[in-house]
C-alpha positions as CSV (number, residue, x, y, z in Angstrom):
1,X,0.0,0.0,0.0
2,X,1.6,3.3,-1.2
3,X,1.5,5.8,1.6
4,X,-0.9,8.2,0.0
5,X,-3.1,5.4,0.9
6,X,-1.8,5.4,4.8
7,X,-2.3,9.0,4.8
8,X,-5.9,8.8,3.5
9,X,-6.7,5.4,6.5
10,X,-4.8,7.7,8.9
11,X,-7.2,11.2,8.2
12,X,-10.1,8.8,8.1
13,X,-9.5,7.1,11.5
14,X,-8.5,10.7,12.9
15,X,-12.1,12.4,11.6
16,X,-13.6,9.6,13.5
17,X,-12.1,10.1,16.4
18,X,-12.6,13.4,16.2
19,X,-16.4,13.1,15.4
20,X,-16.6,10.1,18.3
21,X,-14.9,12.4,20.8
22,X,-17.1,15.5,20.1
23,X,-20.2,12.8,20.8
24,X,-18.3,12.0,24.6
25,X,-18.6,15.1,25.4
26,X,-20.6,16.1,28.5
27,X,-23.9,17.8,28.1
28,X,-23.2,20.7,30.8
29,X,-20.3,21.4,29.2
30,X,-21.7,22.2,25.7
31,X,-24.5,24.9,27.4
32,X,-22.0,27.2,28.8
33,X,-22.3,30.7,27.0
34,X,-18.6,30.6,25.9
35,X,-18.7,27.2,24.0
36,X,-21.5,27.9,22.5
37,X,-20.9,31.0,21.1
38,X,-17.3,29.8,20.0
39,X,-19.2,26.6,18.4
40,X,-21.5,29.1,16.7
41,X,-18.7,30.9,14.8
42,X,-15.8,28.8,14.4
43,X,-17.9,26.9,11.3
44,X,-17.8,31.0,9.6
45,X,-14.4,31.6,10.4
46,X,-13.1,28.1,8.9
47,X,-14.9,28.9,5.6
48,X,-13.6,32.3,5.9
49,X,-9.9,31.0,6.1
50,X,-10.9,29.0,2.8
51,X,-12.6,31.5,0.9
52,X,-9.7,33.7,1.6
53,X,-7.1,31.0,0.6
54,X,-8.3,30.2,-2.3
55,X,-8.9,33.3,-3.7
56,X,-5.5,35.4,-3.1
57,X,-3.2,32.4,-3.3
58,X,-1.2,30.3,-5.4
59,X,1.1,28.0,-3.9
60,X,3.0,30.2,-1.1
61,X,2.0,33.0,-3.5
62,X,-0.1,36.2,-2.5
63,X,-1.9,37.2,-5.8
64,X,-4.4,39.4,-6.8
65,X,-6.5,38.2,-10.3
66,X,-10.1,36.9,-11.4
67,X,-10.5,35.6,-8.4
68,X,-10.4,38.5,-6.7
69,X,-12.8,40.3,-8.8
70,X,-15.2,37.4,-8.8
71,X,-14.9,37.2,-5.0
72,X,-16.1,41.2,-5.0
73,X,-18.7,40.9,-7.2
74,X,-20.4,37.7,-5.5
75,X,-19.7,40.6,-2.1
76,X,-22.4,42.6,-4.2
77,X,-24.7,40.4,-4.9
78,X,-25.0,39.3,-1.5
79,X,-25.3,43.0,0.0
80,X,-28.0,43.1,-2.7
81,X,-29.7,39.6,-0.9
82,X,-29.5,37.9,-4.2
83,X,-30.5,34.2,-3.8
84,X,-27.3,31.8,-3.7
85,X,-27.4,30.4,-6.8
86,X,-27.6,34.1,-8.4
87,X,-24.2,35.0,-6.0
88,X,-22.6,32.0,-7.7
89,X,-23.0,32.3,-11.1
90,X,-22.2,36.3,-11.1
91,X,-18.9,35.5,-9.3
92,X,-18.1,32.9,-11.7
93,X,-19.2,35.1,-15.1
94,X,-17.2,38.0,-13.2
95,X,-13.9,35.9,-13.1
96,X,-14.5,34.4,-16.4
97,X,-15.0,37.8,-17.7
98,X,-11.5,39.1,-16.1
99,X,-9.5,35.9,-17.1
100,X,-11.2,36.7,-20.8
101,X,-9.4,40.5,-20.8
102,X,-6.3,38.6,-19.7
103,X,-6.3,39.1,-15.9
104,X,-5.6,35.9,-14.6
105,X,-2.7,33.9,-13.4
């Protein structure tokens, strides 16, 4: 077995655990104010780390292209409370518009 495959057994087993140990966990614990408000957020601020690391990077790289401009444009369309699907597709004819003038990577 190559150990791309003992990587991906290893990451399994671990989100198990993870998952398992997060079910242990006792109940009077998971009411106080503090946990539950860092529960609340942490889901926001991991997408937030993703969004923002796959837009302005490439590799160990800090750019600036269609990504970028895609990223702001699906900003306005959700300031403007445009359904989801709407915020997707603008951000994606955004970038593909700005990699078409030749402002890509």
């Amino acid at each position: 077995m190559s150990a791309t495959w003992w990587a991906v057994i290893l990451a399994t087993v671990g989100c198990y655990a993870a998952k398992l140990g997060g079910h242990s966990v006792p109940e009077r614990f998971l009411e106080r104010p503090l946990v539950r408000e860092v529960s609340d957020a942490l889901p926001i601020a991991l997408l937030m780390a993703l969004v923002a690391v796959q837009t302005f990077a490439v590799g160990q790289n800090l750019v600036l292209d269609a990504r970028v401009a895609g990223l702001g444009a699906a900003v306005v369309a959700l300031l403007l409370r445009a359904p989801f699907l709407v915020v997707v597709v603008v951000a994606a004819a955004t970038a593909a518009a700005f990699r078409h003038l030749g402002w890509a990577v």
